[in-house]
Every structure is written in structure tokens, then in C-alpha cells.
N, C-alpha and C positions, 0 to 999 in steps of 0.2 A: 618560336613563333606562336607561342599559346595565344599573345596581343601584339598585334602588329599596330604600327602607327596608322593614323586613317583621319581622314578632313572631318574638322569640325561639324561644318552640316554636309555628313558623308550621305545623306537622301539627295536633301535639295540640288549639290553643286553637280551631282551622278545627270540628273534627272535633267537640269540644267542642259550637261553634256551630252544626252543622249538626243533631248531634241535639236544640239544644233548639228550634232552627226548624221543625222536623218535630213538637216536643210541640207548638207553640206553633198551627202548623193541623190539628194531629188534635183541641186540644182546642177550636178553633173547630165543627169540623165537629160532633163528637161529645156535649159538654155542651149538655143540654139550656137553652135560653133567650139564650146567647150569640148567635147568630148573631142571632135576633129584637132582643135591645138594638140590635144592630150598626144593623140594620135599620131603626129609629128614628129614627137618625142620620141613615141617609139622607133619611127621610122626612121630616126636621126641615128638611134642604138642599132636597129637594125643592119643600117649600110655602114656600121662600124665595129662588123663581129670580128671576133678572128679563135681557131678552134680551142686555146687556154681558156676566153671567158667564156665560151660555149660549153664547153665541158665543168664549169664553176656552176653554172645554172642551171644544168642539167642537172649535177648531180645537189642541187640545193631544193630544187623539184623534187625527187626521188625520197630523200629524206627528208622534206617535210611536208612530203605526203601524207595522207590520214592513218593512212597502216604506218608510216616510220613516227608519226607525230604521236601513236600509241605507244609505240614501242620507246620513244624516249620518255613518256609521262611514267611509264611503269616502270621502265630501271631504275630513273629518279625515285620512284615510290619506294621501291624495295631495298634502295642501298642506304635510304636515309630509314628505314624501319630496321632493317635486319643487321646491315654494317653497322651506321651510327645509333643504332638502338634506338630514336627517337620517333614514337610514334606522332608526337604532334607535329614535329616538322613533316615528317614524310604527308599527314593529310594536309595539312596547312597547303605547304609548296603543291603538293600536288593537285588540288582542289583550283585554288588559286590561277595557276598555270592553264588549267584546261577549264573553267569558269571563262577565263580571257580569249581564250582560243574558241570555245566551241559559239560563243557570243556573235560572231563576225556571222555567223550564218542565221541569226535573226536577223541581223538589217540586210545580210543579202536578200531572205527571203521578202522583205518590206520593198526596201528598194527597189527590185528586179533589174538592175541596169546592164545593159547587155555587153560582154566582152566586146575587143577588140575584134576588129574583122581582119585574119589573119589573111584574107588574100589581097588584103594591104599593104603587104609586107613582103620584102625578098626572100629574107630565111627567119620564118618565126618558129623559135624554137621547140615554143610548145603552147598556140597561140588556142585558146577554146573556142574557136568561131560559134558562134548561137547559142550559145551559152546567156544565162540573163543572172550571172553571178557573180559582175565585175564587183561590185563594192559591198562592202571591203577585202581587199587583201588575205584571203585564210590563212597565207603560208606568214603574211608577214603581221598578221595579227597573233600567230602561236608565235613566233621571235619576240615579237615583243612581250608578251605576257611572260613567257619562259624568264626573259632577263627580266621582268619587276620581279617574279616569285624569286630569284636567284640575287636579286640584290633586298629583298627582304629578308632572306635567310642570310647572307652575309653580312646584314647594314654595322653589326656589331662586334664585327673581326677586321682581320689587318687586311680580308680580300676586299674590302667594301670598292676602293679605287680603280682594285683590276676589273671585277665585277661589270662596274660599271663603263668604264673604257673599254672592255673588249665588246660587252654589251651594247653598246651605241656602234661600235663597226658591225656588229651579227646584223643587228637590225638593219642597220645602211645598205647591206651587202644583199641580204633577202631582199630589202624593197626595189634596189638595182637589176639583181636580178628575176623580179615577176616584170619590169618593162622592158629590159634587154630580150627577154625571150617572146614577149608581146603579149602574157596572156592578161597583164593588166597597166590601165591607165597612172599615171602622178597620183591626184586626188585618191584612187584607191588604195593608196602604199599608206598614203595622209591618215586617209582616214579610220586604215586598219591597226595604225600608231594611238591615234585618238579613240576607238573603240575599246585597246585592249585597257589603258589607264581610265577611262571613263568607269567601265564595267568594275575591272578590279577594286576601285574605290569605293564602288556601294558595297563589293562582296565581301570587303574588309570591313566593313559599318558590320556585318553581319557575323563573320568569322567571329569578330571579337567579342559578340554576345552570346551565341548560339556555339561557336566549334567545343569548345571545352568542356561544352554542357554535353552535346550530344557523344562524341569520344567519352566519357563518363560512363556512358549505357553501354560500354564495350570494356567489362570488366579482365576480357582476358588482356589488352592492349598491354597492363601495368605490368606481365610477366616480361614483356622486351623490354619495355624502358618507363621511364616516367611519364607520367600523365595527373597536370593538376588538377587537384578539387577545384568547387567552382570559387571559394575564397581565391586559389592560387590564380586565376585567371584574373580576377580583380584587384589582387594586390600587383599582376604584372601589370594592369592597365593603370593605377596608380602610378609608376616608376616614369611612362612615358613622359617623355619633352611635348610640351604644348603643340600642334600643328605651326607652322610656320604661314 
């Protein structure tokens, strides 16, 4: 992961995405009767629990909560530094991963769209009444970033397929369960899909300039494993396949 693939005009197309993620929860917040459909939906989930998916939600809550969403970025860190010796994977992936994750909490703070009101709800499992943090998604914006870092680190192995099809049910399954439990609307599940690939792709324009250089000024890294000079970093962006 010294050079990871990354779009052509990886500024403009970012930048592009970030202003329509921003129309995309000002016109949640603001057109009147959206959020209410939204609301619907969950109430559609709601009057259709039963205690297996309750207990699936619960505990997808729990664990990717901001203390379990740490504790997976760091074992990741440490098994891809210490096991596999690599320290450029381990900051890559792990930079990567939580660059996409901790993201979703600038457009909430932009946004302020206010949760669901859980006393709309029959059993909401863990619904944040007054809360102004609906959009986007935190739990299912760290899913998705997790699965691009993990399908950027396999894109070149025989996991690349599993990778990516287990990765697309994590994702499904998170974003199910923040509206089965009520604490978020559809558009927020959306939009926390579309923040994490937005954001990732400028921070890959950047990785691939700056990571190798700045890993460089951490002379002890080279004792665990390899780490390219900044030639090796340009000759791996050389190697890449065109953007698509």
C-alpha cells in the first residue's frame, strides 16, 4: 500500500462529492415531509423486531461504538506492523480506515440534522432522541471505510472477491441495523456510504504523495519491516493501471 490506486482528478471529483453530500443532508433536514417518509421506514422496522435481530443490532452498536471502533483500528495497526511486519501497510490501512470514519463527524457537525424521535417508535432499540447528529451514519461510515481500507490492502491477492462480497453484506448489515434500531434515518446510511468513498479518495491523492515521504522520518520503522525510499514509492505509482 506504499501507492494505492486513486482518481484521476482525485481534488476536483473529492470536492465535487463533498458538496453534493452536504446538498444531499441539508435537503434531508430542510424539505418539508422527507425526514417523516424516512421515519416510516423505521417504523415499518420497528413493528417488525423480533429478539435475534434485536440482539444483531445491539450488539453491532456496541462494537462499533467509538471505544470498539478504536480498538479495531489498533489491532488492525499492530497485527499488520508486528505480525506481518509491514509498516506501511499497517499506517496506510489504518490511517485510511479512520481518515473515513472520523470524517462523518465534520458533516454531522455542518449538517446538525436531528435524529429520529424515538418516542415514534414502539421498541427503538437505541434511538438518540435530541440528538442533531443524524447525518451521516458514524457506525456505518467506519463499515464502509474499514471495507475500502481492506479491499485496498487485498486488491492484489486471491482475497480480493471475498473481500469485497463479505464487505458489501458488513456494510448492508450496519446500515440495517442503525434504522431497525431507529437511531438513523435511509439518507443517513446513504450518505455515510458516500462520505466514506468521497473523503477516502482525496486522502488517497494524498497518501500517495506524502505517506512514504513522511514514514521516511521514522528511521526506526525499517528495523520491523520494509519501508520505500521516496524513488520506491514512485516507481510503485508507475506500475499502477490507469483509473478507470
Amino acid at each position: 500500500m506504499a501507492v494505492v490506486p486513486e482518481l484521476k482528478h482525485w481534488i476536483v471529483v473529492p470536492i465535487v462529492g463533498i458538496a453534493l453530500i452536504l446538498a444531499l443532508g441539508f435537503s434531508e433536514k430542510l424539505i418539508p415531509g422527507v425526514a417523516q417518509f424516512q421515519l416510516d421506514i423505521d417504523r415499518w422496522l420497528d413493528q417488525h423486531q423480533n429478539p435475534v435481530l434485536t440482539s444483531v443490532a445491539l450488539a453491532i452498536n456496541t462494537i462499533l461504538s467509538p471505544p470498539g471502533i478504536v480498538v479495531i483500528l489498533a489491532v488492525s495497526f499492530l497485527f499488520l506492523l508486528f505480525v506481518r511486519r509491514s509498516p506501511v501497510n499497517a499506517f496506510a490501512f489504518t490511517s485510511i480506515a479512520a481518515v473515513g470514519w472520523l470524517s462523518a463527524e465534520a458533516f454531522k457537525l455542518i449538517v446538525q440534522m436531528p435524529r429520529p424521535d424515538g418516542r415514534m417508535l414502539t421498541h427503538p432499540a437505541f434511538a438518540e432522541t435530541g440528538g442533531h447528529t443524524s447525518f451521516p451514519s458514524g457506525h456505518t461510515t467506519f463499515a464502509a471505510a474499514f471495507v475500502i481500507a481492506s479491499y485496498l490492502l487485498a486488491r492484489q491477492t486471491r482475497a480480493k472477491p471475498w473481500v469485497v462480497a463479505v464487505g458489501a453484506i458488513l456494510v448492508a448489515v450496519v446500515g440495517w441495523s442503525r434504522l431497525y434500531g431507529g437511531a438513523h434515518y435511509l439518507l443517513d446510511v446513504v450518505g455515510a456510504v458516500a462520505v466514506a468513498f468521497t473523503v477516502i479518495a482525496l486522502y488517497v491523492g494524498l497518501w500517495n504523495r506524502y505517506g512514504i515521504r513522511v514514514l521516511g522520518w521514522f528511521g526506526f520503522l525499517r528495523r520491523i519491516g520494509p519501508v520505500p525510499g521516496r524513488g520506491g514509492a514512485h516507481s510503485a505509482r508507475a506500475t499502477l493501471p490507469a483509473p478507470e
